[in-house]
C-alpha positions as CSV (number, residue, x, y, z in Angstrom):
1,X,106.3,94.0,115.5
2,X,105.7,97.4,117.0
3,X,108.7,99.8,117.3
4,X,110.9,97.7,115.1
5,X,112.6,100.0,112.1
6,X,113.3,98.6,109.1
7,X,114.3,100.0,105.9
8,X,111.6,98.7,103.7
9,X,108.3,98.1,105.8
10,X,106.0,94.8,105.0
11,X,103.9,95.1,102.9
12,X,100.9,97.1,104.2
13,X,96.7,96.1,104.3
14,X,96.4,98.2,101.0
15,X,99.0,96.9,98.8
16,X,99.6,93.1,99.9
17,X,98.8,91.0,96.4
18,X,98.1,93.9,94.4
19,X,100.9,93.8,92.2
20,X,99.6,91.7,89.7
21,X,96.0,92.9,89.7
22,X,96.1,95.6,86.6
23,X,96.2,93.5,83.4
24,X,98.1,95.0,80.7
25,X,95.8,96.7,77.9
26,X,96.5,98.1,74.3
27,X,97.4,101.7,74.1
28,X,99.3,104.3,71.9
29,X,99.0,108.0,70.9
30,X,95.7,107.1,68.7
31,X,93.6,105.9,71.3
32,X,90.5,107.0,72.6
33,X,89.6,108.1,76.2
34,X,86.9,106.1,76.3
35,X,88.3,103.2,74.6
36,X,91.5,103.1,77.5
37,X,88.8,104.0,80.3
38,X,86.5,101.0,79.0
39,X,89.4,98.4,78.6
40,X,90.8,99.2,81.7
41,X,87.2,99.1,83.5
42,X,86.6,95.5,82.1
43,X,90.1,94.4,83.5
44,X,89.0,95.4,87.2
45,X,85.1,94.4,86.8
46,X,87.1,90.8,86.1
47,X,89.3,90.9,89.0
48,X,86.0,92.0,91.1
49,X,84.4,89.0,90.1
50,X,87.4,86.9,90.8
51,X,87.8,88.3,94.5
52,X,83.9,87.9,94.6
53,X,84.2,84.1,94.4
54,X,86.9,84.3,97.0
55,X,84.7,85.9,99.7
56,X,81.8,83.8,99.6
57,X,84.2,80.9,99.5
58,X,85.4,82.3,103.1
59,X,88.8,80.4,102.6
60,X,91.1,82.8,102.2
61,X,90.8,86.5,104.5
62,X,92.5,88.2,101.5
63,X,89.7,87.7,99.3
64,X,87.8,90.7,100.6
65,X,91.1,93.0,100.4
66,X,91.0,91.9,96.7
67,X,87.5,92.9,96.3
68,X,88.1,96.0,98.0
69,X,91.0,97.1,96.0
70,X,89.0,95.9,92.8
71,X,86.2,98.3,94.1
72,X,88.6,101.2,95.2
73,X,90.0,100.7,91.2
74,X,86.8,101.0,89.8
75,X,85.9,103.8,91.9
76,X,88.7,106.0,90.6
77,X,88.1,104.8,86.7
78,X,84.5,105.7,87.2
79,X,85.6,109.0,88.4
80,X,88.2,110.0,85.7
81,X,86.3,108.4,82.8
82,X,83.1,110.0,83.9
83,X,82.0,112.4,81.5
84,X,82.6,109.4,78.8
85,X,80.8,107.0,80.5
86,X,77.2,106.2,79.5
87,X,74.5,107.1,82.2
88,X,74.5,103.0,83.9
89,X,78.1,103.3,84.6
90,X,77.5,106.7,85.8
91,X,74.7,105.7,88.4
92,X,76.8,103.0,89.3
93,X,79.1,105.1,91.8
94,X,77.0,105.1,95.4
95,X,76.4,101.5,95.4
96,X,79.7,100.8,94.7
97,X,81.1,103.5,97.6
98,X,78.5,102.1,100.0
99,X,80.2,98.4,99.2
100,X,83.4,100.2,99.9
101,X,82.3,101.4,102.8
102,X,81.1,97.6,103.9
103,X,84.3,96.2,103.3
104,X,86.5,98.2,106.0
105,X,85.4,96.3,109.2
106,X,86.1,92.8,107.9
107,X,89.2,93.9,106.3
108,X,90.1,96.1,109.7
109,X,90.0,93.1,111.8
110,X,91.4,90.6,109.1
111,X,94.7,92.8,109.4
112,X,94.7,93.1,113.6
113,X,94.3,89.2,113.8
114,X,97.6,89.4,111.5
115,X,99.5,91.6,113.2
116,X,98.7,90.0,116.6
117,X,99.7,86.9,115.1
118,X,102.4,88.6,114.6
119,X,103.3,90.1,118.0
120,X,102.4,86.7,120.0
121,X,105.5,84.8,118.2
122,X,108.0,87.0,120.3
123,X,106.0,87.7,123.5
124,X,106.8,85.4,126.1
125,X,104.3,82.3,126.2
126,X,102.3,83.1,129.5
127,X,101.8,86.5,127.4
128,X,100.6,84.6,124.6
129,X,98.3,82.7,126.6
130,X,96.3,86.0,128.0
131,X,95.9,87.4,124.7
132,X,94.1,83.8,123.4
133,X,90.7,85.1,124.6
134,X,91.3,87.8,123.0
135,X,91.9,86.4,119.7
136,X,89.1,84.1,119.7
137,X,86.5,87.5,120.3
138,X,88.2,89.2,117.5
139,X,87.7,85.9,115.4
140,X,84.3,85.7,116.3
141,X,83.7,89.2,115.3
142,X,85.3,88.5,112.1
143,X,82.9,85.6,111.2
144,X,79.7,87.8,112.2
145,X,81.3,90.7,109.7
146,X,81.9,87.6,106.9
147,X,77.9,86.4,107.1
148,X,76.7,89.9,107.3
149,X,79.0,91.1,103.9
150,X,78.0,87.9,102.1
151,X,74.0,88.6,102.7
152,X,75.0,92.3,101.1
153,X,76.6,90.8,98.2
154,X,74.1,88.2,97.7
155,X,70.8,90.7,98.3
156,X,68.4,91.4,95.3
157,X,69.7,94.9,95.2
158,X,73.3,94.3,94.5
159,X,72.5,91.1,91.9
160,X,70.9,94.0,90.1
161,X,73.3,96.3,90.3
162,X,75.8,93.9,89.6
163,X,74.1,92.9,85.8
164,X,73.1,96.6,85.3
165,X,77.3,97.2,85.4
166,X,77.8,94.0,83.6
167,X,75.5,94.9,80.9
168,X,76.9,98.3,81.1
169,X,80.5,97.1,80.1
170,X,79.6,94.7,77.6
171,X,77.0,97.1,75.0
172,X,78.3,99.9,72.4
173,X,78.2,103.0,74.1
174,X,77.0,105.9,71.8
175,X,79.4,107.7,69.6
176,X,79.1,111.1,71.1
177,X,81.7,113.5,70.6
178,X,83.2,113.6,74.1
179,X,84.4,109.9,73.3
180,X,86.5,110.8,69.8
181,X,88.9,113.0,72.6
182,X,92.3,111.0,72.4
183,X,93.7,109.7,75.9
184,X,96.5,111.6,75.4
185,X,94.8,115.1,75.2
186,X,92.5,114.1,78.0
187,X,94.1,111.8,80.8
188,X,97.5,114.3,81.3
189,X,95.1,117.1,83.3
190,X,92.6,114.5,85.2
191,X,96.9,112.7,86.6
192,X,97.9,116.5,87.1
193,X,94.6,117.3,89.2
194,X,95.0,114.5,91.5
195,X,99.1,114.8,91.9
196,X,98.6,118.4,93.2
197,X,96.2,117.3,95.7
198,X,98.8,115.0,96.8
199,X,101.0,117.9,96.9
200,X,98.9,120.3,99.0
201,X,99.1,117.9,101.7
202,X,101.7,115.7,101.1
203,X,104.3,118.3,101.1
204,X,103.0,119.7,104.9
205,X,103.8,116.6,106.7
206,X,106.2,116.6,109.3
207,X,107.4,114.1,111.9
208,X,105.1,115.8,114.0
209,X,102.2,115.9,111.7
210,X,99.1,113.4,112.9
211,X,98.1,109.7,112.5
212,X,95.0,111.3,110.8
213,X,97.1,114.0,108.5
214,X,99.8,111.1,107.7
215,X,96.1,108.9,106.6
216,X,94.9,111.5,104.2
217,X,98.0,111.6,102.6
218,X,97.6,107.9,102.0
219,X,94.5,108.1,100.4
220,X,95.8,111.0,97.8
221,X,98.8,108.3,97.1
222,X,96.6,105.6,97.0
223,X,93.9,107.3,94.4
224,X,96.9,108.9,91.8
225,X,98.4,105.6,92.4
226,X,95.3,103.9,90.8
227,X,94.9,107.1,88.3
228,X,98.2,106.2,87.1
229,X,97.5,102.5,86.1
230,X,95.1,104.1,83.7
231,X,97.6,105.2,81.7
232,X,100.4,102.8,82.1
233,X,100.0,101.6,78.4
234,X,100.2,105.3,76.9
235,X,103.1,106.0,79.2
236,X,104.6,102.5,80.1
237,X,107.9,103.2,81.6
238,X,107.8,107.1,83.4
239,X,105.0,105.9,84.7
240,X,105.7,102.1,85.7
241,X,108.4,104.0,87.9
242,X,106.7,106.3,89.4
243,X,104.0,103.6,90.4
244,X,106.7,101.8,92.3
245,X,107.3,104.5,94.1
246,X,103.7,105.6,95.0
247,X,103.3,101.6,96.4
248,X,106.5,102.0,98.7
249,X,105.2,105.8,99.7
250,X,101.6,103.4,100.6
251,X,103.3,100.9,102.1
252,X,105.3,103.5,104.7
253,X,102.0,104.9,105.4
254,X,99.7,101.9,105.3
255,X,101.8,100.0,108.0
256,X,101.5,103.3,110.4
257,X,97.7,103.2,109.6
258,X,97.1,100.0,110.4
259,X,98.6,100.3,114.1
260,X,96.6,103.2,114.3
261,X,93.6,101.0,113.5
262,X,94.6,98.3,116.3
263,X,94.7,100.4,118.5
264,X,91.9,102.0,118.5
265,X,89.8,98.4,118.3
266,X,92.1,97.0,121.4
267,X,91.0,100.4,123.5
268,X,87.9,100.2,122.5
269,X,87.0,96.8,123.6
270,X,89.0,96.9,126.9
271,X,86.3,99.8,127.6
272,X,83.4,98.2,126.6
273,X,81.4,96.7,129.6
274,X,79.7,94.2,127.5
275,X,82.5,92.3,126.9
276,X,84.1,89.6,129.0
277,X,87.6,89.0,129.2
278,X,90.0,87.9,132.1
279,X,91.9,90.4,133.7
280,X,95.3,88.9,132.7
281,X,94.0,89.1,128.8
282,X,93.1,93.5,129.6
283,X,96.2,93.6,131.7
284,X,98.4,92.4,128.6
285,X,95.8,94.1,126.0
286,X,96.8,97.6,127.8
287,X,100.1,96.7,127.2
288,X,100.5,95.8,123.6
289,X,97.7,98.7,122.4
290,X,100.4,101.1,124.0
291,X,102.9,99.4,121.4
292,X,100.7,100.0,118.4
293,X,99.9,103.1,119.4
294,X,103.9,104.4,119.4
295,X,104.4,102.5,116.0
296,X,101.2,104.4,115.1
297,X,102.9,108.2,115.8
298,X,106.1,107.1,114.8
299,X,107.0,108.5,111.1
300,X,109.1,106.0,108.9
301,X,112.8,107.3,108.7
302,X,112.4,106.5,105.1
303,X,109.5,108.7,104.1
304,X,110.8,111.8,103.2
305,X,113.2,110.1,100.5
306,X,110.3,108.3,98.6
307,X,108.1,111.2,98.8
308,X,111.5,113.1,97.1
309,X,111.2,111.3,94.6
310,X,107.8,111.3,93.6
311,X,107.5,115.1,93.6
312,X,111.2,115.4,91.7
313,X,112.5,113.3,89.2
314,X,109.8,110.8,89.0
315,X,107.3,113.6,88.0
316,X,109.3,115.4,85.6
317,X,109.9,112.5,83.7
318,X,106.2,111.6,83.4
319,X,105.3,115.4,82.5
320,X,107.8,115.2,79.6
321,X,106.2,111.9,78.4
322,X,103.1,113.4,78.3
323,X,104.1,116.9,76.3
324,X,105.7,114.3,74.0
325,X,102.7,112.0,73.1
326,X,100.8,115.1,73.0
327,X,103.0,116.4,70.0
328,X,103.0,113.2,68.2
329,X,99.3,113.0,68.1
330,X,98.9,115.6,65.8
């Protein structure tokens, strides 16, 4: 509920059944770049597939926050591992960012049905029973986003795109020189580049910094959070802990986020002059957006001592971990 503190937040729209989605791969101070960036691609091509199934099933609302984790995974592999990547998995990028890009709407309003689920089981039940209508068009607006993401994902473009990356993953890429680099020598800078981005912002935020400033700090977590599963089998326990730490930082941040985003749907359809609703439902809708939109501005007590962490001890650790593989491989 809105304006309630708590010490550890729920779990936010980014993380919520993630924890289990980076399958454990082979690693150690002999292996390749490629040969990490490749396993680890395979792993989250498979969970892709898996949340694929989910959303043209329509069962279950947190298919399509699987698939666009799985995308938002792949995104960042494809990024770090690009110049080792052979040209398909290369050209693969735009589509996959413009299906990233398809995803937010559906998973926007998925997450505002929840957390006005949420709210109506302590609001008084003649409030419940003004925001009803209000449900039901945001339901309805769900289902139209569900057809109109399924006829993407089923078009003749994205089959082919989807074989193209399949085809990509399973044939020998070329032994080229840029592939012998070990992981060690060439993962430590690509982490380091992305945790001081973090840093440039992440260490100007106050508790009067913006929903928006507080957002793009989220999405450096989020991406060195995904960076960092990369190398989780060359680094297993520095970085295992630091990756705990990045998903409570997300969490903190996702929850204000996702306020943020309620609120700015609620407003917007209370202005729009094409939609219907009773005046009890607006009356109550001006109400509870107000609510979201405190929770929204409000910084989490707790954030400062997470983000401590993850630019003290948690960081130092993983640096010396990396000098140290990096001497053992020669």
């Amino acid at each position: 509920m809105p304006g309630n503190d708590q010490s550890r937040p729920p779990p936010s729209s980014t993380t919520r059944r993630t924890a289990g989605a980076v399958r454990t791969i082979s690693g150690g101070v002999g292996t390749r770049f490629d040969e990490l960036v490749r396993e680890h691609l395979a792993s989250q091509w498979a969970a892709w597939h898996s949340a694929l199934v989910g959303v043209h099933l329509g069962q279950d609302p947190e298919s399509v926050h699987d698939l666009r984790v799985a995308a938002r995974r792949l995104d960042i592999t494809l990024q770090l591992g690009d110049g080792a990547l052979p040209a398909p998995l290369r050209q693969a990028l735009p589509m996959l960012r413009r299906l990233m890009r398809s995803f937010g709407v559906a998973r926007d309003l998925d997450v505002g049905l929840e957390m006005l689920g949420n709210l109506a089981k302590v609001l008084p039940r003649r409030e419940r029973r003004a925001l009803e209508p209000l449900r039901l068009r945001l339901i309805a607006q769900r289902q139209l986003e569900q057809r109109q993401l399924i006829r993407l994902l089923q078009s003749p473009t994205i089959r082919q795109w989807n074989k193209k990356l399949t085809a990509a993953l399973r044939n020998a890429w070329p032994d080229v020189q840029v592939r012998r680099r070990l992981a060690v020598h060439a993962a430590p800078p690509l982490i380091r580049q992305l945790y001081r981005r973090l840093r440039k912002d992440g260490d100007l935020l106050t508790a009067d910094s913006s929903v928006r400033d507080h957002h793009v700090v989220r999405a450096h977590v989020r991406r060195f959070r995904y960076a960092l599963e990369l190398v989780v089998p060359l680094y297993t326990v520095p970085v295992n802990r630091m990756l705990r730490s990045l998903q409570r930082l997300q969490d903190r941040l996702g929850a204000q986020h996702d306020a943020y985003v309620l609120h700015r749907r609620l407003s917007a359809l209370a202005q729009d002059d094409t939609v219907s609703l009773p005046a009890k439902t607006l009356f109550t809708m001006g109400q509870i957006t107000e609510r979201f939109l405190v929770a929204a501005k409000r910084t989490d007590p707790h954030f400062a001592k997470t983000y401590r962490k993850i630019r003290g001890g948690r960081w130092r650790a993983l640096q010396r971990a990396f000098e140290k593989a990096a001497v053992h491989s020669h």
